[in-house]
GUSESE-462267 format. One record per residue: residue number from 1; residue in one letter; x, z, y of N, C-alpha, C, O in turn. Coordinates in nm, 4 decimals, padded with zeros to 6 digits. Atoms other than C-alpha are relative to their C-alpha. Layout:
<sites>
+-----+------+----------+----------+----------+----------+----------+----------+----------+----------+----------+----------+----------+----------+
:  nr : rest :     n.xx :     n.zz :     n.yy :    ca.xx :    ca.zz :    ca.yy :     c.xx :     c.zz :     c.yy :     o.xx :     o.zz :     o.yy :
+-----+------+----------+----------+----------+----------+----------+----------+----------+----------+----------+----------+----------+----------+
: NUM :    A :        X :        Z :        Y :        X :        Z :        Y :        X :        Z :        Y :        X :        Z :        Y :
...
+-----+------+----------+----------+----------+----------+----------+----------+----------+----------+----------+----------+----------+----------+
</sites>
This chain:
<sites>
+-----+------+----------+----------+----------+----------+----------+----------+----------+----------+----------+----------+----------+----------+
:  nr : rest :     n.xx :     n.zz :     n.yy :    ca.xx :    ca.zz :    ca.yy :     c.xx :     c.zz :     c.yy :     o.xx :     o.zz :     o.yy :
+-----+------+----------+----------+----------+----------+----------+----------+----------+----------+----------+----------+----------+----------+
:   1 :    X :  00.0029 : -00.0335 :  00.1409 :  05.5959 : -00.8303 :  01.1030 :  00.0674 : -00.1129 : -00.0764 :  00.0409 : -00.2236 : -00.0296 :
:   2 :    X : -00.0686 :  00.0462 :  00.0649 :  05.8212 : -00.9895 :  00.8444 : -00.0721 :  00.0160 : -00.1423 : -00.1169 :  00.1238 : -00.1815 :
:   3 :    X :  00.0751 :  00.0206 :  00.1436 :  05.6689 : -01.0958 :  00.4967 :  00.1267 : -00.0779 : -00.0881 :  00.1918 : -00.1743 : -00.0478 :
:   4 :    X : -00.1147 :  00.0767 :  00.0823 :  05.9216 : -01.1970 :  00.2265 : -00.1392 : -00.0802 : -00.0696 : -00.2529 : -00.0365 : -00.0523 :
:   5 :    X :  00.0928 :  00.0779 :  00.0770 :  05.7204 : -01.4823 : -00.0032 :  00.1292 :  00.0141 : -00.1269 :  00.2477 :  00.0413 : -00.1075 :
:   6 :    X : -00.0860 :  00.0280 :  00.1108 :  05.8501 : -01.5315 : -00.4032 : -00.0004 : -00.1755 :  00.0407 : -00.0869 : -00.2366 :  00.1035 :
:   7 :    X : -00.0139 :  00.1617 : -00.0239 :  05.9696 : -01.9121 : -00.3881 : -00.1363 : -00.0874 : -00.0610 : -00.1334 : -00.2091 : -00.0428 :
:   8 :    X :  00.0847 :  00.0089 :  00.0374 :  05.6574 : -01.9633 : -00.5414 : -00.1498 : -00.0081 :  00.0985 : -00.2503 : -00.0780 :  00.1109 :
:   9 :    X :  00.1236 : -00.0416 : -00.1301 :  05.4264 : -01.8488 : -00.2748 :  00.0169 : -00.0721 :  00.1018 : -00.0763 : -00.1050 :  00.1751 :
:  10 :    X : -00.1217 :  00.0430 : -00.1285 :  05.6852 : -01.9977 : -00.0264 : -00.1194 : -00.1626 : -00.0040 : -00.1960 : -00.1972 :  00.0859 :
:  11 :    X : -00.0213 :  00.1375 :  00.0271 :  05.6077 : -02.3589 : -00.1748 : -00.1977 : -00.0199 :  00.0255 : -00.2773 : -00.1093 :  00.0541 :
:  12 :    X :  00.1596 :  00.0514 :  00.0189 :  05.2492 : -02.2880 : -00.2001 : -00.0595 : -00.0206 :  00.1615 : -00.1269 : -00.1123 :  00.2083 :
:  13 :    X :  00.0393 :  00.0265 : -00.1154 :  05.2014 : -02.2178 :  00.1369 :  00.0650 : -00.1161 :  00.0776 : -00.0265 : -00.1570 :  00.1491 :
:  14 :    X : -00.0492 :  00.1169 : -00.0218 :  05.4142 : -02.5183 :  00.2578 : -00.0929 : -00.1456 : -00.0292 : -00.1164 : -00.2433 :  00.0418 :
:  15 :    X :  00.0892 :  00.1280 :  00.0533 :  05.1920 : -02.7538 :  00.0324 : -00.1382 :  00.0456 :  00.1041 : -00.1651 : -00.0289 :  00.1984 :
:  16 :    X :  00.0796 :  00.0008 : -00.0975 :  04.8927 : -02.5863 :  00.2101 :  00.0141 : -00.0536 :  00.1580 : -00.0592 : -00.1383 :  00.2089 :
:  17 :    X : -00.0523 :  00.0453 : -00.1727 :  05.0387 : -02.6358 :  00.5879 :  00.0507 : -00.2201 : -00.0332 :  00.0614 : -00.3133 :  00.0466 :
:  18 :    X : -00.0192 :  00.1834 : -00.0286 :  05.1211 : -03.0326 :  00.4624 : -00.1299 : -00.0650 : -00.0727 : -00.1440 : -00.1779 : -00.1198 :
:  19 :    X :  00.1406 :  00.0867 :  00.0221 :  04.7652 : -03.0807 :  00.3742 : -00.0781 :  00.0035 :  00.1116 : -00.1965 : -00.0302 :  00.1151 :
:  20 :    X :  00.0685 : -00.0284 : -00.1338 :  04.7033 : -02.9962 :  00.7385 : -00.1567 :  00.0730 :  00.0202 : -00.2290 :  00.0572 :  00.1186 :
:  21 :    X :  00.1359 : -00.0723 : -00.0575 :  04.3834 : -02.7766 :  00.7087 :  00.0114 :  00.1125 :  00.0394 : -00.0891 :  00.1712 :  00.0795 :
:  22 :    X : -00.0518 : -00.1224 : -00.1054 :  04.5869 : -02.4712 :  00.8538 :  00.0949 : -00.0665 :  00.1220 :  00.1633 : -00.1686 :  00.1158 :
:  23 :    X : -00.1324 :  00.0508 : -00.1348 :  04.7979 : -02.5080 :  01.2092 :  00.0280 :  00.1319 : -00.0113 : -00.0340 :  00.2138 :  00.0565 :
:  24 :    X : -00.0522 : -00.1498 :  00.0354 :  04.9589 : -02.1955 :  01.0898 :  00.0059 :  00.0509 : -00.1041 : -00.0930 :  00.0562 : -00.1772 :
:  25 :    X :  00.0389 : -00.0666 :  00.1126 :  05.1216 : -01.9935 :  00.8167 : -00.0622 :  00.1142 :  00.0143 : -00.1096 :  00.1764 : -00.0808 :
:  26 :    X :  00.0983 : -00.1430 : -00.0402 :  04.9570 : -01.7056 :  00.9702 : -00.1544 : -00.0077 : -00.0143 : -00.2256 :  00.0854 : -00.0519 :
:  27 :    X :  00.1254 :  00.0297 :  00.0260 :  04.6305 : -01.8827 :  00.9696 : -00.0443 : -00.0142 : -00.1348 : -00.1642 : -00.0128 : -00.1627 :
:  28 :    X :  00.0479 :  00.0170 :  00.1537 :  04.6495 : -01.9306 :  00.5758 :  00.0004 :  00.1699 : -00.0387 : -00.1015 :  00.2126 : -00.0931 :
:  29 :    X :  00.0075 : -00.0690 :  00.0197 :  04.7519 : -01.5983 :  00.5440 : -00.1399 :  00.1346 :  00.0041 : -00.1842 :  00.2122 : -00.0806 :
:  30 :    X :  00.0793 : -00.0741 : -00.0043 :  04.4897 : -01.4269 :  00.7471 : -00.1587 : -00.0406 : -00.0622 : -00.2454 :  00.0454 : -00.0782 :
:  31 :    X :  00.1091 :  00.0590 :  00.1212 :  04.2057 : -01.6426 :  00.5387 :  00.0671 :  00.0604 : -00.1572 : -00.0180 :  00.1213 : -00.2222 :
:  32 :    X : -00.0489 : -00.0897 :  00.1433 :  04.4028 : -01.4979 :  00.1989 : -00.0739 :  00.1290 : -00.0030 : -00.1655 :  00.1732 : -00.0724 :
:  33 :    X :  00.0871 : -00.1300 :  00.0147 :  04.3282 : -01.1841 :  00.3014 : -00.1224 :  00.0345 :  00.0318 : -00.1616 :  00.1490 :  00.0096 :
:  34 :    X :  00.1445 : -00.0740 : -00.0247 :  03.9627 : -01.1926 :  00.4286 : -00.0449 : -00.0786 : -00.1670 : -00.1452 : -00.0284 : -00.2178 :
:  35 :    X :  00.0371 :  00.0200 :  00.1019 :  03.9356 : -01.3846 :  00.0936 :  00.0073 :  00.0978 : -00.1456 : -00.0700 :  00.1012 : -00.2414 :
:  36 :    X : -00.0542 : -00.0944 :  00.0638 :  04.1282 : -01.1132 : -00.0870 : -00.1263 :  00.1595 :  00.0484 : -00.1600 :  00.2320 : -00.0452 :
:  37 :    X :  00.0950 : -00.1142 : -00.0549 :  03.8759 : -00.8206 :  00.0998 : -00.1318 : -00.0485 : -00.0670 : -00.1856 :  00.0491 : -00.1193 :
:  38 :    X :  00.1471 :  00.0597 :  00.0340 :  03.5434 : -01.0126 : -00.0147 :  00.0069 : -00.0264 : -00.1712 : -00.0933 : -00.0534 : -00.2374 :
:  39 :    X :  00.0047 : -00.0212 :  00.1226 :  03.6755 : -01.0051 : -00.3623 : -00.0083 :  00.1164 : -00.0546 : -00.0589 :  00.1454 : -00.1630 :
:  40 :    X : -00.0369 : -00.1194 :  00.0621 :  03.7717 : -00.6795 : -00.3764 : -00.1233 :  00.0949 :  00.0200 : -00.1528 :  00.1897 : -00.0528 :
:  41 :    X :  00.1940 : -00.0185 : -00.0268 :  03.3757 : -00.6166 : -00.1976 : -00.0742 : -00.0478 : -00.1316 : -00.1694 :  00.0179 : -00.1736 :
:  42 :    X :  00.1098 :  00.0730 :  00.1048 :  03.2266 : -00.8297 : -00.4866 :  00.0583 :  00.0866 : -00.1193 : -00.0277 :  00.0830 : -00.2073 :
:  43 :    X : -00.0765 : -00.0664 :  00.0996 :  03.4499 : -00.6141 : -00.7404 : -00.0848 :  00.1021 :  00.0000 : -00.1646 :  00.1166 : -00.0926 :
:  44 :    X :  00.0657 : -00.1492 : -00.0387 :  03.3061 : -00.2736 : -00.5914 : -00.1354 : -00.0141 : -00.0227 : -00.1991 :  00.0829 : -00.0639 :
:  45 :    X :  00.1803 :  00.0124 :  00.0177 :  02.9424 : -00.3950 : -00.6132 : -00.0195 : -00.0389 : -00.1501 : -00.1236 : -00.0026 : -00.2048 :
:  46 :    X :  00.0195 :  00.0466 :  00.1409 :  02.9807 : -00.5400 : -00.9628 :  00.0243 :  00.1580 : -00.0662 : -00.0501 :  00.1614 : -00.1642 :
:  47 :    X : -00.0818 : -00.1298 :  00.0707 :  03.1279 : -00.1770 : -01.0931 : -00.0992 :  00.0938 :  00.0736 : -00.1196 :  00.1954 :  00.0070 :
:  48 :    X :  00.1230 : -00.1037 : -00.0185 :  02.8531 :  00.0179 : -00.9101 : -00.1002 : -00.0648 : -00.0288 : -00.1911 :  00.0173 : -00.0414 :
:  49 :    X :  00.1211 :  00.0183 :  00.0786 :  02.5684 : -00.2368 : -01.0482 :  00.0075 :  00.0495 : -00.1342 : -00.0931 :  00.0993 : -00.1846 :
:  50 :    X : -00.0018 : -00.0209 :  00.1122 :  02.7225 : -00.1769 : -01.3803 : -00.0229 :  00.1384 : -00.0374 : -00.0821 :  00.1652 : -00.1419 :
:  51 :    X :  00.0037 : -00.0966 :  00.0259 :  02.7504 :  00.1709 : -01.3445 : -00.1966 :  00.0756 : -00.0036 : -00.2517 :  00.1657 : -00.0667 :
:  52 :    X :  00.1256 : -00.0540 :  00.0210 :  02.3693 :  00.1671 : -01.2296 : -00.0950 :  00.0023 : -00.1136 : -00.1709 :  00.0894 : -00.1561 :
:  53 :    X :  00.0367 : -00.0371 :  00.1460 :  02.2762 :  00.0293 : -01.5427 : -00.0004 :  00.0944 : -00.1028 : -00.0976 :  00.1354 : -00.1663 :
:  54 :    X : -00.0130 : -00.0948 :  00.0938 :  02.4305 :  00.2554 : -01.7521 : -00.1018 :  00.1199 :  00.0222 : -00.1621 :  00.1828 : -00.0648 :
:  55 :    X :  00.0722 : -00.1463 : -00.0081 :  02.2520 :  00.5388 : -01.5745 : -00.1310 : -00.0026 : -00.0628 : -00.1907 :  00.0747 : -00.1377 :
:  56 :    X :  00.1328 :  00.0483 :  00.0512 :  01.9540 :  00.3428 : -01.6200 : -00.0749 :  00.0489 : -00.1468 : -00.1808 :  00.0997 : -00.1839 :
:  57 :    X :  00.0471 :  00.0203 :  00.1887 :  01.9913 :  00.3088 : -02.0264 :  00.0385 :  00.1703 : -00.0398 :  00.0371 :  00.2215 : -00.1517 :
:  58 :    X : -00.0076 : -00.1503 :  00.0821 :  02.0613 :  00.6750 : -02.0549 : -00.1037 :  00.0407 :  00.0636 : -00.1236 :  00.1579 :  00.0318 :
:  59 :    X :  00.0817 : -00.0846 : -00.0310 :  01.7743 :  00.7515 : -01.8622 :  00.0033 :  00.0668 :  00.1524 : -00.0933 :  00.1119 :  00.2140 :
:  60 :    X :  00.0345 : -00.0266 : -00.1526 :  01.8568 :  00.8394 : -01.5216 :  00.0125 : -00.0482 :  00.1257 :  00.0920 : -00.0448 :  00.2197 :
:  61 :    X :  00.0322 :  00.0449 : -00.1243 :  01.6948 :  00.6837 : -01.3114 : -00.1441 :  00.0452 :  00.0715 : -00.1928 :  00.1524 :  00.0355 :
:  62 :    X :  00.1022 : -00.0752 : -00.1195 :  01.3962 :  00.7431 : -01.0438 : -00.0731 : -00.1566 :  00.0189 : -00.0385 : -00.2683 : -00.0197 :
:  63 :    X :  00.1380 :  00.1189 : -00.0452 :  01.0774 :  00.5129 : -00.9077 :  00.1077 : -00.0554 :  00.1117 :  00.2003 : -00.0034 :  00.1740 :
:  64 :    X : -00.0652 :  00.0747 : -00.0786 :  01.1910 :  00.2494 : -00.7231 : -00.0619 :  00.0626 :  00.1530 :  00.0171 :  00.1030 :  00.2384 :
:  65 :    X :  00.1005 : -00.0487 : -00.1328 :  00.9501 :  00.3618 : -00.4258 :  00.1407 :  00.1474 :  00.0979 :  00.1860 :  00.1400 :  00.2122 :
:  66 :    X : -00.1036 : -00.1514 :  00.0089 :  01.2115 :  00.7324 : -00.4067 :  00.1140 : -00.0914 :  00.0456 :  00.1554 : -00.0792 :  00.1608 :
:  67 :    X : -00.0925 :  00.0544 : -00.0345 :  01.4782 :  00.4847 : -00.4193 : -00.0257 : -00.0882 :  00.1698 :  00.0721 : -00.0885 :  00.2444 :
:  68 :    X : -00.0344 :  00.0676 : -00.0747 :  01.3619 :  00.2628 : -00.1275 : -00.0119 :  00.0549 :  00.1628 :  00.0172 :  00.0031 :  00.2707 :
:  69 :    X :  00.0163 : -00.0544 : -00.0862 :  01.2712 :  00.5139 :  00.0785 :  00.1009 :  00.0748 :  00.0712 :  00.0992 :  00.1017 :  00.1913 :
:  70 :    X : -00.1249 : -00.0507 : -00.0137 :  01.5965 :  00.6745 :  00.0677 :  00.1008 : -00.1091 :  00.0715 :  00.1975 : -00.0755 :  00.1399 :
:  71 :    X : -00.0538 :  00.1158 : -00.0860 :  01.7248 :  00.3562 :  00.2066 : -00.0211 : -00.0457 :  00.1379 :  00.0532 : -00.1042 :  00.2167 :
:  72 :    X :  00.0711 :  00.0706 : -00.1219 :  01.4766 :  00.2945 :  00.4773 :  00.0474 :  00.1356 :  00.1023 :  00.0715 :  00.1071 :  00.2196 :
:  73 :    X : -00.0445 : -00.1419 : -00.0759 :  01.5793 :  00.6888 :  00.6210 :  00.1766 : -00.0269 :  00.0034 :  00.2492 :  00.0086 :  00.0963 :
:  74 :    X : -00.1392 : -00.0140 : -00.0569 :  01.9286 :  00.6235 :  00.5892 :  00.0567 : -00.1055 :  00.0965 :  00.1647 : -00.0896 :  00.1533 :
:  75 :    X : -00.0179 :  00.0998 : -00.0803 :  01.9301 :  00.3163 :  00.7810 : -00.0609 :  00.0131 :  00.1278 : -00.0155 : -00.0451 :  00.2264 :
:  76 :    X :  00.0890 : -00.0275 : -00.1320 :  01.6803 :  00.4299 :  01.0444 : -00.1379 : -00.0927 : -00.0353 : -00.2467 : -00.0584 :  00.0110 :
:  77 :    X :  00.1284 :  00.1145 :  00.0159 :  01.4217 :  00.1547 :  00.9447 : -00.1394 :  00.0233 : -00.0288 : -00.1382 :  00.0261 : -00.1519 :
:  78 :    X :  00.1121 : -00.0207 : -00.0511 :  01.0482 :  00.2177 :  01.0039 : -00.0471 : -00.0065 : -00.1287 : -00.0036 : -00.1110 : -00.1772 :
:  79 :    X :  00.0806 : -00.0051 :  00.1263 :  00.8426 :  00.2853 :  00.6568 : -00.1163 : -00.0992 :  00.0264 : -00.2020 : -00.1183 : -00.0599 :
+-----+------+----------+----------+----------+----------+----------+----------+----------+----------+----------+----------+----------+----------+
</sites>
């Protein structure tokens, strides 16, 4: 696989590889992207807490008990 960089990106990763805490531009890269995945995880959970709120303040929501039980059956986990 072939990756073009903007001269920008180029330089950045260069300065990373001469601070020696990668032995690889592949190794910075594939840390980018599990860093890039765990943001885009913390994104998705922030935007469905928010959304739970809302349901909340209009009113629909359910006993927490309904809720945790629905959790413990979908996971398999012993009541």
């Amino acid at each position: 696989m072939t990756i073009d960089l903007s001269p920008a990106a180029a330089k950045l990763l260069d300065e990373q590889m001469a601070r020696g805490k990668f032995s690889s531009p592949s190794e910075i890269i594939e840390q980018a992207l599990q860093l890039f995945a765990a943001q885009q995880n913390e994104a998705e959970s922030l935007a469905n807490f928010r959304q739970s709120i809302t349901e909340m303040e209009a009113g629909q929501s359910r006993p927490a008990n309904e809720a945790f039980a629905e959790i413990r059956k979908k996971h398999g986990w012993a009541d």
